[in-house]
N, C-alpha and C positions, 0 to 999 in steps of 0.2 A: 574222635574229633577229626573233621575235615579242614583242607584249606584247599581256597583256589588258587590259582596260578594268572597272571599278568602277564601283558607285555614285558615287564619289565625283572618278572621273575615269581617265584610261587610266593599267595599272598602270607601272612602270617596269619597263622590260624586264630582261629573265634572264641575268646574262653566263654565258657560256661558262667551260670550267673547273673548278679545284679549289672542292667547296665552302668556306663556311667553317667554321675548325676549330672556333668557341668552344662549339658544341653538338654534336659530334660525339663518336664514342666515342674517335675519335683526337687529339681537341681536348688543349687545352695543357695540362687537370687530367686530362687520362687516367693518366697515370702515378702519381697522387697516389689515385685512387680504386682503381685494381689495386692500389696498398700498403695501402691499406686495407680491401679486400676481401680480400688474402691475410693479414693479420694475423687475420680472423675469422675463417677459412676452416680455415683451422690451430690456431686457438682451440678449434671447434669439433668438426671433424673429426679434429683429427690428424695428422700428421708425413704418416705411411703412407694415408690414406684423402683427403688433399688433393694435388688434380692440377692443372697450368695448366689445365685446359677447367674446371677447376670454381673457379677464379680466376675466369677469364676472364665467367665467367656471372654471378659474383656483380658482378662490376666492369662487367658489361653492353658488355664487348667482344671483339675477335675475338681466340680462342687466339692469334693470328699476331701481335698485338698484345703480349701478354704473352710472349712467345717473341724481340720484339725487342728492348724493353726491358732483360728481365733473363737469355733466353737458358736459363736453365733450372731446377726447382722450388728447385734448391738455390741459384740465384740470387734469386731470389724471397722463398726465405725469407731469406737473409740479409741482403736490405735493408729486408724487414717487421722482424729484430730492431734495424737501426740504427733503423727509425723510430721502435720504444717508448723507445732508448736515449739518442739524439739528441746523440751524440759529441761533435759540431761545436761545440753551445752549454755543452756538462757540461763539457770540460775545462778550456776558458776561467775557467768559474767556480768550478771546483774551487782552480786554481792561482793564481786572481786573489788570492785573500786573502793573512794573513800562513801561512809554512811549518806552524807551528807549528797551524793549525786542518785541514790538510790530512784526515788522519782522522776528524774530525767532520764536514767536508764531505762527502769521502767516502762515510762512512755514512748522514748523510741521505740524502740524494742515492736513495743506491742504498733503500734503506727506503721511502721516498717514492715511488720507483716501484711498488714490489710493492704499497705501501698502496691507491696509483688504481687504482678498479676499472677504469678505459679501460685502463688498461697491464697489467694484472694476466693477466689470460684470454689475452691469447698468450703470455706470459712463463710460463705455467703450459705452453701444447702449446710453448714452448722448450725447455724445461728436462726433460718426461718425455721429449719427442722425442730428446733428447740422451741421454738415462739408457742408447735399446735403440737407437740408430741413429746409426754415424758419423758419417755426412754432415753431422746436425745438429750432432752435438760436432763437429763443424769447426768449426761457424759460426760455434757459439757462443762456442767458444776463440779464433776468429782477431776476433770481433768483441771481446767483454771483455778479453782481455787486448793483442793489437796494436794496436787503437783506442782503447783506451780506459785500462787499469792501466799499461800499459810507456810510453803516453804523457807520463802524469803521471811515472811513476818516473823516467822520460828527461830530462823535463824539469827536477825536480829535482837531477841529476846526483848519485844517487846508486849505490854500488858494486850491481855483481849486479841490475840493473834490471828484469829477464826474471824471475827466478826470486825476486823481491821482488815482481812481478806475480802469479804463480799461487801465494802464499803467500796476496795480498788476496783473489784469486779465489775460493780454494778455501774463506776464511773466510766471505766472503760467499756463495756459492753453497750452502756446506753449511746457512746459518741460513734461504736461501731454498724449500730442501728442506725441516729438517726444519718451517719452520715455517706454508708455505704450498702445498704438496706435504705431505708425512706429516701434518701437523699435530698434533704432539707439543707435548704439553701438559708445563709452564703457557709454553714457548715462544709456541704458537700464538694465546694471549690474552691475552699482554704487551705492555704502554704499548710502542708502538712509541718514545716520547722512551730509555725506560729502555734499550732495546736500545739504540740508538745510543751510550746515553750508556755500555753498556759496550763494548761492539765498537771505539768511535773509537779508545781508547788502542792497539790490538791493530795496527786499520789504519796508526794513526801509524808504529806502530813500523817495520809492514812498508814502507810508499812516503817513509817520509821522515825516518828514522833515519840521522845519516850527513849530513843536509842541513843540519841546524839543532839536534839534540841532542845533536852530540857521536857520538863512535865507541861501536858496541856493546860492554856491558860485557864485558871476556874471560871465556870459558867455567869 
């Protein structure tokens, strides 16, 4: 082993070995900057016109890199939408309160994402990307509804959990359509307070009727 010598005195020798990670493209935040590089990537480009190498470029590492991690683009994308979604801390706080605000939770929640422009521009290439292409409606269905709607519904222990999930889903996703996606007006330039405040009753009913209201009125 050699070392060189400084101004300031001989340098400390070189070990041998793995570098170290912390500035590396494979360092400990590499997988935190591939999710956030594939969330623009897909924001910007597109379902169809975004590839691992053009992940990988924007995230400033080796394709092989994003190929270990997530294995494949439809893995990729589906842990760029957990990252806007952020399952792990929403449903805690969804469910934390009394049953009874469930649906107003809910609704902010979900409102308040589409509102942040940070979150907004991939949840835009989510959501068209779903409109013309499977893979994405997988994603997006196994991430909304088994991560996140059938959780809360589950955990409420209410009847029909699953199909009390793509009731929320579908209300929610179609106001995300038409009003951030189509932008159908006077939707698209509505107090985002006022939407929540009529949507919540709707979500109540769906995830948590049956838990604290009392049984659905008979048909």
């Amino acid at each position: 082993m050699t070392s060189r010598s400084t101004p300031e005195g001989p340098a400390a020798p070189r070990r041998r070995g793995r570098p170290s990670r912390a500035g590396t493209p494979d360092g400990p935040d590499a997988r935190t900057r591939i999710l956030r590089a594939a969330r623009t990537e897909f924001a910007e480009r597109g379902y169809d016109r975004t590839s691992m190498r053009s992940v990988a470029r924007a995230a400033s590492v080796d394709a092989a890199l994003v190929h270990h991690y997530f294995g494949s683009k439809d893995g990729v994308f589906a842990a760029a939408v957990e990252l806007s979604f952020e399952p792990a801390l929403v449903v805690p706080q969804i469910l934390g309160g009394p049953v009874e605000g469930v649906g107003e939770r809910m609704a902010r929640y979900f409102i308040s994402v589409w509102e942040n422009p940070v979150s907004r521009a991939p949840l835009l290439a989510i959501v068209r990307s779903a409109l013309t292409h499977e893979a994405a409606a997988e994603v997006l269905r196994g991430f909304l509804l088994h991560k996140l709607l059938e959780r809360i519904a589950a955990e409420l222990d209410v009847p029909d959990p699953t199909f009390r999930a793509e009731l929320a889903a579908s209300h929610m996703v179609g106001i995300a359509i038409l009003r951030y996606v189509v932008r159908a007006e006077p939707l698209a330039s509505a107090d985002p307070e006022r939407i929540i405040a009529l949507v919540a009753p709707s979500i109540q009913s769906y995830l948590a009727r049956g838990a604290a209201d009392g049984p659905a009125p008979a048909d």
